[in-house]
Backbone as JSON, one array per atom type, in Angstrom:
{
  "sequence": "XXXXXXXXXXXXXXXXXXXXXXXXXXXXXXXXXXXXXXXXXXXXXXXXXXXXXXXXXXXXXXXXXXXXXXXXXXXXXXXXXXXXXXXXXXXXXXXXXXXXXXXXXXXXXXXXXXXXXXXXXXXXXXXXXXXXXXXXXXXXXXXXXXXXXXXXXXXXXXXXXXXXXXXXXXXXXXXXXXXXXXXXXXXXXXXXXXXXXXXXXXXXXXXXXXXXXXXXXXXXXXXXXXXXXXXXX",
  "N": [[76.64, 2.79, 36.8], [76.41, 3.95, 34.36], [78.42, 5.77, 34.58], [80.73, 4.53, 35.05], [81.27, 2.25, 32.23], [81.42, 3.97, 30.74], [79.47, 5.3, 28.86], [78.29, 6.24, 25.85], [76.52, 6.31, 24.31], [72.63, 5.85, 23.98], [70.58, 3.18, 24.24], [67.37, 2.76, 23.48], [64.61, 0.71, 23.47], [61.68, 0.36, 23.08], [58.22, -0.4, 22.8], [59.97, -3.0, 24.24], [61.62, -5.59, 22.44], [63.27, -8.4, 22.89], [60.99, -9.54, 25.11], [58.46, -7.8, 24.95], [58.33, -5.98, 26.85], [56.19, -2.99, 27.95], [57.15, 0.02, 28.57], [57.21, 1.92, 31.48], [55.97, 5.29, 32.14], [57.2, 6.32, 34.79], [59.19, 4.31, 34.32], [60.61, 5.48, 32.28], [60.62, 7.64, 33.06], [63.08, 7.47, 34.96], [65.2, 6.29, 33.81], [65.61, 8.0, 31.86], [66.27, 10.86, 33.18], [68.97, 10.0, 34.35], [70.35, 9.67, 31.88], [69.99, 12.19, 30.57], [71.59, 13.75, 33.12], [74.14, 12.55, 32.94], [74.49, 13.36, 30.3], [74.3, 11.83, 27.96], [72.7, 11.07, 24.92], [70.01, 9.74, 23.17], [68.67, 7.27, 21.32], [65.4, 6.42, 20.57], [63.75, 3.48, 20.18], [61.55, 3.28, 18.8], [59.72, 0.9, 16.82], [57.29, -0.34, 17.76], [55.3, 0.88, 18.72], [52.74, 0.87, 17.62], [51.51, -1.41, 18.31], [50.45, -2.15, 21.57], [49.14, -4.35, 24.22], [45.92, -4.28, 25.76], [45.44, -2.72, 28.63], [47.99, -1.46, 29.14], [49.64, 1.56, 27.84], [51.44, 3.13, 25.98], [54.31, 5.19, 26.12], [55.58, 8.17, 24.9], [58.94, 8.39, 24.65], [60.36, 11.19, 24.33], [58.44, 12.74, 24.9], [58.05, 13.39, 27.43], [59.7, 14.98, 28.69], [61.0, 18.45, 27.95], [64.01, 18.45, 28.45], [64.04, 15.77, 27.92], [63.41, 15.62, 25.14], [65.35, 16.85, 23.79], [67.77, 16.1, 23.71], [67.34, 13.49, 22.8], [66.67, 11.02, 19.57], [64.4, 9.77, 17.99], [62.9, 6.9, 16.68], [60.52, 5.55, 14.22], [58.58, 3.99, 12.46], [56.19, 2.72, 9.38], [56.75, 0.23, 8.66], [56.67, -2.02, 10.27], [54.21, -1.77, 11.34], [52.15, -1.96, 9.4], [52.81, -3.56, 7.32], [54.97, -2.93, 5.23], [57.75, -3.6, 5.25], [59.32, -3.71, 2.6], [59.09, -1.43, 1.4], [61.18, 0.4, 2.23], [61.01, 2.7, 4.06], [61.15, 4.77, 6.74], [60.92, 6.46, 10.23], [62.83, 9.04, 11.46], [63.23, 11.29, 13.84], [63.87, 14.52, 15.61], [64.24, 17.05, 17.85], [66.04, 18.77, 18.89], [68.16, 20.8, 16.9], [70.67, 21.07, 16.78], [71.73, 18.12, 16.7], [70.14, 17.48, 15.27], [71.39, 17.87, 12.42], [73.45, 16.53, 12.6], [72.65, 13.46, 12.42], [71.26, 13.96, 9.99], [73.72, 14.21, 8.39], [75.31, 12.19, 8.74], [73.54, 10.54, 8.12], [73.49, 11.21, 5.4], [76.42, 10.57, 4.42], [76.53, 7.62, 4.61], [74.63, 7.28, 2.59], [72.13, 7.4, 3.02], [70.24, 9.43, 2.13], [67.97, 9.94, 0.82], [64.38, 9.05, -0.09], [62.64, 6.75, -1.89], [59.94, 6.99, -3.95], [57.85, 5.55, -4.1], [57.89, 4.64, -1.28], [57.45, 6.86, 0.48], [55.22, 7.48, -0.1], [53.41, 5.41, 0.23], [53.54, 5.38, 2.91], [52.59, 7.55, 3.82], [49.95, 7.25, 3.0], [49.31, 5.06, 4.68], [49.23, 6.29, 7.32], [47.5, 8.47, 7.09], [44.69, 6.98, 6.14], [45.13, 4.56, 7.44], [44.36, 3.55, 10.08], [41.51, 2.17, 10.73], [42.26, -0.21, 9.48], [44.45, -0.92, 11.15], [43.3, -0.87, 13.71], [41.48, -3.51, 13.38], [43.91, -5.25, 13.22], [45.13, -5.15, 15.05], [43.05, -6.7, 17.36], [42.68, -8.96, 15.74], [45.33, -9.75, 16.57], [45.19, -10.3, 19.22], [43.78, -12.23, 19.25], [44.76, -14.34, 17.83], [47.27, -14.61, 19.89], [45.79, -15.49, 22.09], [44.47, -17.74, 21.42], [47.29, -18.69, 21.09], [48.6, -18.96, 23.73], [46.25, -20.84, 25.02], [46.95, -23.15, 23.56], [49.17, -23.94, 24.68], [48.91, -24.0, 27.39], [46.97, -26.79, 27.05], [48.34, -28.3, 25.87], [51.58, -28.2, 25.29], [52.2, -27.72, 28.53], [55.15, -27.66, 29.28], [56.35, -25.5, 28.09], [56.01, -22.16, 29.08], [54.26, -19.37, 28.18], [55.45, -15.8, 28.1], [54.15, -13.49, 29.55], [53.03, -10.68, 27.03], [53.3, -7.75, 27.08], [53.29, -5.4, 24.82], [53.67, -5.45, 21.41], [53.94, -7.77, 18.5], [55.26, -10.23, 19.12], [56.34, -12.87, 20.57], [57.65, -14.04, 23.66], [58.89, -16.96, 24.12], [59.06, -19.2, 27.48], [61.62, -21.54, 27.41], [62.23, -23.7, 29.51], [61.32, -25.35, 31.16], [61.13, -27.89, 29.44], [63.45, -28.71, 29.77], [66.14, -28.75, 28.22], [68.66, -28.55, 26.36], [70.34, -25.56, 24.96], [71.09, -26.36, 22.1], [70.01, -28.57, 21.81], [67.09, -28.02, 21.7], [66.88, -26.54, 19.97], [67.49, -27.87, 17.29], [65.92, -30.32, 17.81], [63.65, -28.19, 17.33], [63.72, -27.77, 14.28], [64.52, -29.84, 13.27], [63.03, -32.0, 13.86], [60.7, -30.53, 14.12], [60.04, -29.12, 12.46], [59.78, -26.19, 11.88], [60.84, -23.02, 12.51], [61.97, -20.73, 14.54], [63.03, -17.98, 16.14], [65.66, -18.2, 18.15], [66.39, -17.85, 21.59], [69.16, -17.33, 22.57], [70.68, -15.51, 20.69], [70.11, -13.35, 21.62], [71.43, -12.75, 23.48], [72.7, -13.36, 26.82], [71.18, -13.9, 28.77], [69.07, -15.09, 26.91], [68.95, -17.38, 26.91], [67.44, -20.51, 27.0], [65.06, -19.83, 26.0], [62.85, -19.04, 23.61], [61.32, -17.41, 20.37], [58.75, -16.27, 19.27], [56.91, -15.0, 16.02], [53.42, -13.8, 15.82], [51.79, -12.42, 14.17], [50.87, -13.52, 11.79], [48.47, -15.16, 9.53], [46.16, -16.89, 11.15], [45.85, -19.31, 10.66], [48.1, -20.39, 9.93], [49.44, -20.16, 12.42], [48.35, -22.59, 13.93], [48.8, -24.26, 12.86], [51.9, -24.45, 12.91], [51.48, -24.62, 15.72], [50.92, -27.03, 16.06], [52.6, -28.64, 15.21], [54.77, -28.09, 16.13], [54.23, -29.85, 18.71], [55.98, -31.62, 18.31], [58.58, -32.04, 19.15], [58.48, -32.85, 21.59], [59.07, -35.58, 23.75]],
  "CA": [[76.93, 1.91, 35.67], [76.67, 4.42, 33.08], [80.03, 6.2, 34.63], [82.01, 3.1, 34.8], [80.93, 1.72, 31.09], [81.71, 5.17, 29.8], [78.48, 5.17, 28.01], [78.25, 7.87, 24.96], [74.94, 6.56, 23.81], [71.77, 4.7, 24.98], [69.39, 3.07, 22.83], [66.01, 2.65, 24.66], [63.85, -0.38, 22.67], [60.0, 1.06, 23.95], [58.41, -1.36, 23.99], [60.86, -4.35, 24.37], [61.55, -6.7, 21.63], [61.63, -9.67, 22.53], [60.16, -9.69, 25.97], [57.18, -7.91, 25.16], [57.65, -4.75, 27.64], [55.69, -1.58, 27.78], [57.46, 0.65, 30.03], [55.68, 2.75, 32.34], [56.69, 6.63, 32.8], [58.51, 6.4, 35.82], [60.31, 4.01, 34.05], [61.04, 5.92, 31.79], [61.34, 9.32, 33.09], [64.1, 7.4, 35.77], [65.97, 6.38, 32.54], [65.65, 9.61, 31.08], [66.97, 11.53, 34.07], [70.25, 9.54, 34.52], [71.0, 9.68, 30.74], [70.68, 13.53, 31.24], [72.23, 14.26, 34.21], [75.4, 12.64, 32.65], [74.72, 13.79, 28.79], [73.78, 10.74, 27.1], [72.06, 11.05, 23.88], [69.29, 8.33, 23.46], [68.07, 6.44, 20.21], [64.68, 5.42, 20.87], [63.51, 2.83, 18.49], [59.26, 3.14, 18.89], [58.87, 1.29, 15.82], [56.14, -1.29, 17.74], [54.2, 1.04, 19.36], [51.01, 0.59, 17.05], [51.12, -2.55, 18.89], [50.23, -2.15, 22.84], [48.23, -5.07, 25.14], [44.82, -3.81, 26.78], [46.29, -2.57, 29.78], [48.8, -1.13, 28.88], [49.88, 2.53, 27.32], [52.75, 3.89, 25.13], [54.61, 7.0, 26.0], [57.24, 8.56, 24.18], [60.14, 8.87, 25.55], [61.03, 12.21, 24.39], [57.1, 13.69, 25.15], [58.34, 13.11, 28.61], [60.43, 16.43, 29.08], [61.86, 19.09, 27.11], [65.24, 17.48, 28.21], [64.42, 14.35, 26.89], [63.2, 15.41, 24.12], [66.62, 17.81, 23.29], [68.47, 14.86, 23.73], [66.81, 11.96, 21.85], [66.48, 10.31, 18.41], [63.09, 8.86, 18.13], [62.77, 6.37, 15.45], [59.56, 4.94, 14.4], [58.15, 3.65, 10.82], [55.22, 2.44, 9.15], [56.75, -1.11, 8.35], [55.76, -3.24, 11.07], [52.24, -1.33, 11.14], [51.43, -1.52, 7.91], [53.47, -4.9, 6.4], [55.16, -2.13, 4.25], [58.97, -3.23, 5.03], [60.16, -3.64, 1.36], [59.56, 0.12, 0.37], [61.8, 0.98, 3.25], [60.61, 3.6, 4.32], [61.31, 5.08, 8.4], [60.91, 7.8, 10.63], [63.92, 9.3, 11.93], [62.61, 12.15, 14.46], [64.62, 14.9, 16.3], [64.2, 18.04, 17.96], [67.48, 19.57, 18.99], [68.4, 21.5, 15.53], [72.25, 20.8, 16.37], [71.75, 17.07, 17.05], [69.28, 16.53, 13.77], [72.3, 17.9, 11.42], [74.53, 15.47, 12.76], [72.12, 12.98, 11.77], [71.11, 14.23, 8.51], [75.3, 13.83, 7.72], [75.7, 10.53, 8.73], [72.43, 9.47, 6.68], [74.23, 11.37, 3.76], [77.17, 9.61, 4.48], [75.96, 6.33, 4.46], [73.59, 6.62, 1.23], [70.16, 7.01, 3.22], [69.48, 10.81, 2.71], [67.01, 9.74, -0.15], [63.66, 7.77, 0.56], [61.98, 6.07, -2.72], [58.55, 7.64, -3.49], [56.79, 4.7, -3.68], [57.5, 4.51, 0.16], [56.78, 7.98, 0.62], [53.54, 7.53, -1.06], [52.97, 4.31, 1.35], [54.07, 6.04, 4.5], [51.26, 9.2, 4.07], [48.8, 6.95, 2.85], [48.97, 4.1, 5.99], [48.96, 7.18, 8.44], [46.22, 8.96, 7.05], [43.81, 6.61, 6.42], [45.08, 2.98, 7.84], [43.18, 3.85, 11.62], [40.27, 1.15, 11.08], [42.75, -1.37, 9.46], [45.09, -1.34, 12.37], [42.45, -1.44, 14.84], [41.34, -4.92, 13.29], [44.79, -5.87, 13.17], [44.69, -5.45, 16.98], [42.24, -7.12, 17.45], [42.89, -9.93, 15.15], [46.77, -10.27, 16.89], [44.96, -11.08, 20.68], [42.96, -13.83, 19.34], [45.97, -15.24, 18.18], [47.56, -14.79, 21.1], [44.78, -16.33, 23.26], [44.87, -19.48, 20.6], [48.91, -19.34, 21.54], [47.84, -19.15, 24.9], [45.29, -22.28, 25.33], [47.26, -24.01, 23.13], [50.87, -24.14, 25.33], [48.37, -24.63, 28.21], [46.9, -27.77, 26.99], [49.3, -29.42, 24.72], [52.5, -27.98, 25.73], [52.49, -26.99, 29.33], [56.25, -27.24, 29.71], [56.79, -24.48, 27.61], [55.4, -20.79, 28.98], [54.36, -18.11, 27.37], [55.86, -14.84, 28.78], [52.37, -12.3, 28.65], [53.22, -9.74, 25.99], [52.28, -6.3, 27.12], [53.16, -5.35, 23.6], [54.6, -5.82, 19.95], [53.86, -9.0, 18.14], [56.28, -10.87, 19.22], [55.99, -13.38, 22.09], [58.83, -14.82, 24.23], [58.49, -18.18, 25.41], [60.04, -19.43, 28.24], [60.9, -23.34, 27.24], [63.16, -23.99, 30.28], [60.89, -26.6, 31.43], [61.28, -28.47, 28.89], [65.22, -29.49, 30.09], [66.71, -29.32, 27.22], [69.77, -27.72, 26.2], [69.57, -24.55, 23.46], [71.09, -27.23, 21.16], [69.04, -29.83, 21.37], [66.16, -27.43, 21.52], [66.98, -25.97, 17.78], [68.18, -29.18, 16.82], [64.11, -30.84, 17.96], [62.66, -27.17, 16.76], [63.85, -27.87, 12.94], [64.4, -31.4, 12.45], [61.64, -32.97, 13.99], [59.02, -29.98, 14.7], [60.04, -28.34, 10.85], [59.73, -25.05, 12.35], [62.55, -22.04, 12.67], [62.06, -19.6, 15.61], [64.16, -16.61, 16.82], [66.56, -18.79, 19.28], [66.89, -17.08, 22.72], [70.87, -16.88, 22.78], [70.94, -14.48, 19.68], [69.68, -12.05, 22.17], [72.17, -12.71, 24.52], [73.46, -14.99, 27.41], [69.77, -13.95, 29.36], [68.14, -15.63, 26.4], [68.99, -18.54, 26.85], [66.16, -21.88, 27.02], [63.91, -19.03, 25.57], [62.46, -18.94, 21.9], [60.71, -15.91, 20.43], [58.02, -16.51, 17.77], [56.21, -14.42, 15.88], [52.19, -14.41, 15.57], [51.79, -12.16, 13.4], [50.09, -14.02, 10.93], [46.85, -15.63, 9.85], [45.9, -18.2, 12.78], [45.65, -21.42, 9.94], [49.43, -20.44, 10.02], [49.9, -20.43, 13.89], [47.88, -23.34, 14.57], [49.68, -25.4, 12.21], [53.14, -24.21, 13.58], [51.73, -25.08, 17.04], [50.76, -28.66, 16.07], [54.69, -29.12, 14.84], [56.02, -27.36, 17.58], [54.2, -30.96, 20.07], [56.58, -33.07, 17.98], [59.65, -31.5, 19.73], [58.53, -33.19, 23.15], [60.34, -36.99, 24.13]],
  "C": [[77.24, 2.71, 34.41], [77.99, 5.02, 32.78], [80.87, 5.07, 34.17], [81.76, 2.27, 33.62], [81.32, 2.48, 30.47], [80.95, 5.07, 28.33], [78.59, 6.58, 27.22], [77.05, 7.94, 24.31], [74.18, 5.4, 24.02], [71.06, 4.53, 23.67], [68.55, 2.15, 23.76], [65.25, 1.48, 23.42], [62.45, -0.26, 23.73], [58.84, 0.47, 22.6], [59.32, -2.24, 23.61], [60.49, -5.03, 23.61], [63.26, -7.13, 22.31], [60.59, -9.64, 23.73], [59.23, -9.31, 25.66], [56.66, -6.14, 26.04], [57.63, -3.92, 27.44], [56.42, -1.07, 28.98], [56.88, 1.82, 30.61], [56.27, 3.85, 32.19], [57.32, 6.63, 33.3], [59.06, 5.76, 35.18], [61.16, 4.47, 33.28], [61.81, 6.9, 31.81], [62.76, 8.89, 34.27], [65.41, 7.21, 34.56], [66.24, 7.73, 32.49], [66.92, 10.75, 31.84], [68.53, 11.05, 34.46], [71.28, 9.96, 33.34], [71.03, 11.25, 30.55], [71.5, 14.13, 31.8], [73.75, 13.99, 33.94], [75.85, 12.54, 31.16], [74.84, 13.4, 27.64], [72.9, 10.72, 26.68], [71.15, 9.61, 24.43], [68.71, 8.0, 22.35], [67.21, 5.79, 20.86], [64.11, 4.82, 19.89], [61.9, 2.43, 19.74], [58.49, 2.38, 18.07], [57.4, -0.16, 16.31], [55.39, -0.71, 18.47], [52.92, 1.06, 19.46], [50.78, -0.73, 17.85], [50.86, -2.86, 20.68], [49.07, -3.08, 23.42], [47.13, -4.3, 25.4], [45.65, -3.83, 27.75], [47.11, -1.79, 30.31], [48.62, 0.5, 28.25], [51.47, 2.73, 27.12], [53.2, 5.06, 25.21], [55.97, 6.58, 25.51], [58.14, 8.94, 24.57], [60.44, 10.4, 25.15], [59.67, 13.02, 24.29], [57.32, 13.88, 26.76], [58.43, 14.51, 29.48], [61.14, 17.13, 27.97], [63.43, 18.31, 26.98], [65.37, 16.58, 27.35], [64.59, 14.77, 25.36], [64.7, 16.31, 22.94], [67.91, 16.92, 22.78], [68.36, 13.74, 22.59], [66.23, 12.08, 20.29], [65.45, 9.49, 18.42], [62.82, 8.27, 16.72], [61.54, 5.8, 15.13], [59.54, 4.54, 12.4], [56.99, 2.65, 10.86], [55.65, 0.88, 8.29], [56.83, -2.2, 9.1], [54.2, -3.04, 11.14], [51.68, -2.32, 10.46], [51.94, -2.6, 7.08], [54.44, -3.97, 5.64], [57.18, -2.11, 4.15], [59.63, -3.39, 4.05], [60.2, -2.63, 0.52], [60.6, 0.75, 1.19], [62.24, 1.58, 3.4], [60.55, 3.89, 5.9], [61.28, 6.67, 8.83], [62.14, 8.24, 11.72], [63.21, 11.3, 12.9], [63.42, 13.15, 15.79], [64.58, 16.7, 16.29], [65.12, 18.67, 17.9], [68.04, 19.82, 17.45], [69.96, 21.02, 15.56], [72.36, 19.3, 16.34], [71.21, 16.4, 15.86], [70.48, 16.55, 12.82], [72.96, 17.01, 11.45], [73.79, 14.25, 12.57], [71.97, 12.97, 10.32], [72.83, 13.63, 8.0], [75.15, 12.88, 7.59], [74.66, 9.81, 7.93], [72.83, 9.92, 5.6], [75.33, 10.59, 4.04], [76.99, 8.22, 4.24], [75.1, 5.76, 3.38], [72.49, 6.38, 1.4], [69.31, 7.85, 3.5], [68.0, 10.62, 1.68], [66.14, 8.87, 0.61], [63.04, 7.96, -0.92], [60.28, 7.04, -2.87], [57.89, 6.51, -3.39], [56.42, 4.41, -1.85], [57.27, 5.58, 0.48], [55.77, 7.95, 0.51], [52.89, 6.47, 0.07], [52.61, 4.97, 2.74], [52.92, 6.94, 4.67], [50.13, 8.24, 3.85], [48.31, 6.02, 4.33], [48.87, 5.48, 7.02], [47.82, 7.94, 8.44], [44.98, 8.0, 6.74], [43.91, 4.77, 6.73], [44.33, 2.85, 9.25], [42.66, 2.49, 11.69], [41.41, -0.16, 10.89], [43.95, -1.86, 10.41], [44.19, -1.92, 13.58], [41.86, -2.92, 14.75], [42.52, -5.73, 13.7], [45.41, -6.15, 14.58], [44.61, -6.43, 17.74], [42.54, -9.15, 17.09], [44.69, -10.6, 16.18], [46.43, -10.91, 18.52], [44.27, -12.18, 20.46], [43.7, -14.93, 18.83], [47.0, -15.57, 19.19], [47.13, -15.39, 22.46], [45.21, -17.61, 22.6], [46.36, -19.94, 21.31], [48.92, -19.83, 23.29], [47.34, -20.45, 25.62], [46.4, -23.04, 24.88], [48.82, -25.03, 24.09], [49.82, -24.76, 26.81], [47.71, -26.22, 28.23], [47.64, -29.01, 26.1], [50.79, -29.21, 25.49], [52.81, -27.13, 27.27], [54.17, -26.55, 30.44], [56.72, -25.96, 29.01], [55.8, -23.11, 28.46], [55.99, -19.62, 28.67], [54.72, -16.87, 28.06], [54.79, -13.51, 28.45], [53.1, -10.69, 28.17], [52.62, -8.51, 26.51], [52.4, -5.14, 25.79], [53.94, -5.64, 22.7], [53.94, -7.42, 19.87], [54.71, -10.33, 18.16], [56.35, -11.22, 20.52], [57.14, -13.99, 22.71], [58.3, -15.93, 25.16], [60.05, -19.11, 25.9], [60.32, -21.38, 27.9], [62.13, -24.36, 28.14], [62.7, -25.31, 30.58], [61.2, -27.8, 30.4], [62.72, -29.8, 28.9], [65.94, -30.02, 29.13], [68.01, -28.32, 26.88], [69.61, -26.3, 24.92], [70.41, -25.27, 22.26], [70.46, -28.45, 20.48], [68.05, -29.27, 20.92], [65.98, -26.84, 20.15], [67.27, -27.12, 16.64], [66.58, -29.94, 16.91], [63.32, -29.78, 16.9], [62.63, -27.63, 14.62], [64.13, -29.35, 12.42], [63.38, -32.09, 12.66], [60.32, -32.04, 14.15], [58.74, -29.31, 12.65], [59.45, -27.05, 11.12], [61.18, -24.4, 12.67], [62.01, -20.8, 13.56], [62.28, -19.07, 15.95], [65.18, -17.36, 17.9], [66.53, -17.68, 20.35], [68.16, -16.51, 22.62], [71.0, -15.41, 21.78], [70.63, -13.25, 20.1], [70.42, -11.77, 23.49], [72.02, -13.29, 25.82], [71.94, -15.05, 28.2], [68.85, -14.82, 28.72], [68.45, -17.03, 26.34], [67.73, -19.92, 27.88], [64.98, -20.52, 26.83], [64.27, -18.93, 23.62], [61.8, -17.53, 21.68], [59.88, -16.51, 19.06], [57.01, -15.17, 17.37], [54.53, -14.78, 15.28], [51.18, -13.25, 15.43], [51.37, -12.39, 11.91], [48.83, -14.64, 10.85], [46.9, -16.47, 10.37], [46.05, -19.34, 11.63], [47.09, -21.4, 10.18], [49.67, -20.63, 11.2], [49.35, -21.48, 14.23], [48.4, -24.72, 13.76], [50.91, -25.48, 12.81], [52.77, -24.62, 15.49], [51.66, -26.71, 17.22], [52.24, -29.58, 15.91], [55.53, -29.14, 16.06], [55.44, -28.73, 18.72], [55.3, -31.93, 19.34], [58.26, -32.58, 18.55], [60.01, -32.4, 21.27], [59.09, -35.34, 22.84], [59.23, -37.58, 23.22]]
}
């Protein structure tokens, strides 16, 4: 596939937004090895890995192998962590010395060799001592996720939830439901007064799937789930 596409560059999404998936090693290192073997760079965008299921583990694609790592663009940043996306502020990460320059250009080119200090100042401070307040935030994101959970189970059991092995961001499946992805956005905002990520916008797979985020304080999700029963006949 990658011959016959005449691929020149991959971009790996570890873990998966929207689904949710953590990918395992092998899956990775089989990736890895293809996009090698026929000299395809790789943009990995890491930036939800503070966020991983129990269960689950996060590897880096380019801790993998020297290869990988010669190869790949590892992006990450402290503004999904940390709430912090309006100093915006990112991590742009790259071994290969001939591969970073050609980076560095194109972010001078483009007007994004500068970063703000205030996000500088953000960025060192959430890494060095945010630890405990992530680990709540953890914490705090599975008990909303259980709530989302029960709640689709006893109120809405045509809709399911697709189990998140990480990122805050849940994909639900709302096929059951038998509704078209027009009617379904068309119910979601006129009668539920809710706005959701639509499936389609993620392409023709997403379709009769929503994506919400829950990511916020539970009085907020449990209100948005009470809206979301006025959608049904």
């Amino acid at each position: 596939k990658i011959v016959e596409e005449n691929v020149k560059l991959a971009i790996l999404c570890s873990p998966h937004n929207p689904v949710g998936r953590v990918w395992t090693e092998e899956e990775l290192t089989r990736f890895g090895q293809i996009c090698v073997k026929h000299g395809v760079p790789v943009v990995s965008d890491e930036i939800h890995a503070d966020f991983i299921s129990p269960g689950h583990k996060h590897t880096v694609f380019a801790s993998i192998s020297p290869d990988f790592a010669e190869s790949t663009i590892t992006c990450t940043a402290p503004t999904k962590t940390f709430n912090l996306a309006g100093l915006q502020i990112a991590n742009t990460i790259v071994s290969n010395q001939t591969l970073r320059r050609k980076v560095r250009n194109a972010m001078h080119r483009a007007g994004y060799h500068q970063v703000n200090v205030m996000g500088l100042t953000a960025c060192r401070a959430a890494y060095r001592e945010g630890g405990p307040w992530l680990d709540a935030l953890n914490g705090y994101l599975q008990k909303n996720l259980a709530y989302l959970r029960q709640f689709l189970e006893e109120h809405l059991p045509q809709i399911r939830l697709v189990e998140p092995e990480g990122t805050y961001l849940v994909w639900l499946d709302c096929r059951g439901l038998g509704l078209t992805d027009q009617e379904l956005e068309h119910r979601l905002f006129h009668r539920a007064g809710i706005w959701l990520d639509e499936g389609p916008m993620f392409g023709t797979g997403g379709s009769g799937f929503q994506r919400i985020n829950i990511a916020c304080p539970q009085p907020v999700l449990e209100k948005a789930l009470k809206q979301l029963t006025k959608i049904l006949p």
